[in-house]
N, C-alpha and C positions, 0 to 999 in steps of 0.2 A: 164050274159053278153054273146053275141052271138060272135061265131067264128073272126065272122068277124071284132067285137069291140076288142077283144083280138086282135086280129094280129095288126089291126092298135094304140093299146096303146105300143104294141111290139115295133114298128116303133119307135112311139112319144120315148120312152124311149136311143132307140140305139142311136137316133138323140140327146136328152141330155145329153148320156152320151159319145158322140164327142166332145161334148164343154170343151174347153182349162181352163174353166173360173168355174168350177162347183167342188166347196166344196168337199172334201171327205168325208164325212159325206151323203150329197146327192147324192154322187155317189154310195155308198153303198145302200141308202135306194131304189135308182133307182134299181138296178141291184139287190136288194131281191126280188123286184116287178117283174122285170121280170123275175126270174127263175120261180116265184111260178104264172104267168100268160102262159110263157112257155109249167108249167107243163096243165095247164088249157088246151090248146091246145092243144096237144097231147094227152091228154085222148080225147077228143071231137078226134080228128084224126083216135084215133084206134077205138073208139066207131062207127064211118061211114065206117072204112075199115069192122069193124065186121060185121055189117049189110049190108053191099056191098056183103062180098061173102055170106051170108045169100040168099040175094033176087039171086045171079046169084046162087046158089046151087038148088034154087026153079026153076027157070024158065028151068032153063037146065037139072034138077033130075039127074047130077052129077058135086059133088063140081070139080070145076075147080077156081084155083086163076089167076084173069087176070090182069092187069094193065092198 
């Protein structure tokens, strides 16, 4: 699943688990999905920070962390 499908199942999930009307039972199973799609994220995150300062380390031939 790309980035970008994790964030917006992230969404889809916060949005269901706003509803007034939503089982707790499905409230939990929602909200394990999102920690454990969270985490999917966040690796992918530091995975593109790590290679970010990779390529500016290269380009410049000294590491510098920029934002």
């Amino acid at each position: 699943m790309t980035f970008e499908k994790t964030l917006a199942r992230l969404e889809a999930i916060a949005t269901q688990l706003d509803r007034d009307d939503l089982p707790l039972e499905d409230a939990l199973k929602l909200f394990e999905e999102g920690i454990a799609k969270l985490r999917q994220a966040t690796e992918v995150l530091a995975d593109a920070e790590g290679k970010v300062r990779t390529l500016i380390e290269q380009a410049e031939g000294v590491f510098e962390a920029k934002e």
